[in-house]
C-alpha positions as CSV (number, residue, x, y, z in Angstrom):
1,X,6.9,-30.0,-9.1
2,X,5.4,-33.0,-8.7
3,X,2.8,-32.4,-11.6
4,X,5.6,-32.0,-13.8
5,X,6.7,-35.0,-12.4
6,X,3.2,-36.9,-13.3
7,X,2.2,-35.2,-16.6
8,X,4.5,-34.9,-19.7
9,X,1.8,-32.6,-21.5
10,X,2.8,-30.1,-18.0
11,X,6.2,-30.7,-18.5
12,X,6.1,-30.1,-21.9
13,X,4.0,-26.7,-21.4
14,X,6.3,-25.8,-18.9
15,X,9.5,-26.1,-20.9
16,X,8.6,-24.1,-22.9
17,X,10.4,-20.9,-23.4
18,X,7.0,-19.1,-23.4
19,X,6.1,-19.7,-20.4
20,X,9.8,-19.7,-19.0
21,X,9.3,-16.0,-20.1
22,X,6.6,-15.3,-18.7
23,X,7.8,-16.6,-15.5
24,X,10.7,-14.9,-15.5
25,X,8.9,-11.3,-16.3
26,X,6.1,-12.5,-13.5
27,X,8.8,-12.8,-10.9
28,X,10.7,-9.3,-12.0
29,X,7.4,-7.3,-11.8
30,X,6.2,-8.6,-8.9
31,X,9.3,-8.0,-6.9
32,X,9.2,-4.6,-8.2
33,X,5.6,-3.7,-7.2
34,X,6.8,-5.0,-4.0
35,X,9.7,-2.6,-3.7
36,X,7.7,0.6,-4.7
37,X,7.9,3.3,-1.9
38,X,4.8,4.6,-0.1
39,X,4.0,8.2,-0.4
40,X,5.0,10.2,2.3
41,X,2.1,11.7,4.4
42,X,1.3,15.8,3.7
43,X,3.1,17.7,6.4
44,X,0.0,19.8,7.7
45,X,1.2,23.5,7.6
46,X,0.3,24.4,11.2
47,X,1.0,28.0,11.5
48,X,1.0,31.3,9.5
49,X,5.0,31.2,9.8
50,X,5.4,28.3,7.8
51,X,6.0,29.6,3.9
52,X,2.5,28.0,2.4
53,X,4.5,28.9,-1.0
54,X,6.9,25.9,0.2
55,X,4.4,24.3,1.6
56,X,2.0,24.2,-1.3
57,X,5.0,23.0,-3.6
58,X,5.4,20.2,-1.2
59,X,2.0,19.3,-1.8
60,X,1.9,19.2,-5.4
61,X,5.6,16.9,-5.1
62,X,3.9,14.3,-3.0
63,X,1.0,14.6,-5.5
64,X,2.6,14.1,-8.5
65,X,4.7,11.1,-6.6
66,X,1.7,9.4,-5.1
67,X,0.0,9.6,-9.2
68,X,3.3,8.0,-10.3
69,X,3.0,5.3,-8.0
70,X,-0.7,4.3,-8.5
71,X,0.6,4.2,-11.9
72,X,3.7,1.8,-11.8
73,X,1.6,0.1,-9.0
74,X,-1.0,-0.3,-11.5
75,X,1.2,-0.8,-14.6
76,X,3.0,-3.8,-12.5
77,X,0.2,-5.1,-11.2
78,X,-1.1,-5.7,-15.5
79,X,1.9,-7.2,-16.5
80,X,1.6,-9.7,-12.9
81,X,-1.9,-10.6,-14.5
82,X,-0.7,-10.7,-18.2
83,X,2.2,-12.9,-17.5
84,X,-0.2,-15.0,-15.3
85,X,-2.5,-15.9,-18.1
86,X,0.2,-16.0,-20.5
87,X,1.9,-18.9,-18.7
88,X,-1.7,-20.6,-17.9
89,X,-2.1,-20.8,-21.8
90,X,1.0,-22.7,-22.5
């Protein structure tokens, strides 16, 4: 604050609705990457009882949920960076 305070080229840069965006967009992805889920941990099948059909389709569901969160983790965590240069450039 107190830069903006100090400099009128800052303020200026930071009125901008550019960089307003970008803010704005920085703060909405990054409380979303900080809201995704963990993975839940494979449930080990510990006895020929268990249905390993079941069990294996459990496997690939916590697969394919753990690849979609790398990926919106990882998706997030771009846009975080993008919006982070983008508002250092205005």
């Amino acid at each position: 604050m107190r830069c903006i305070e100090q400099n009128t080229f800052y303020r200026k840069a930071v009125e901008t609705h550019d960089y307003l965006d970008a803010i704005a967009l920085w703060r909405e992805a990054t409380r979303r990457r900080s809201e995704l889920e963990p993975t839940p941990q494979l449930p080990m099948s510990s006895s020929l009882e268990h249905d390993l059909d079941e069990w294996l389709f459990i496997v690939e569901s916590l697969e394919a949920d753990e690849r979609q969160r790398t990926m919106r983790h990882n998706a997030l965590s771009s846009l975080v960076t993008s919006c982070e240069s983008a508002s250092a450039d205005c």
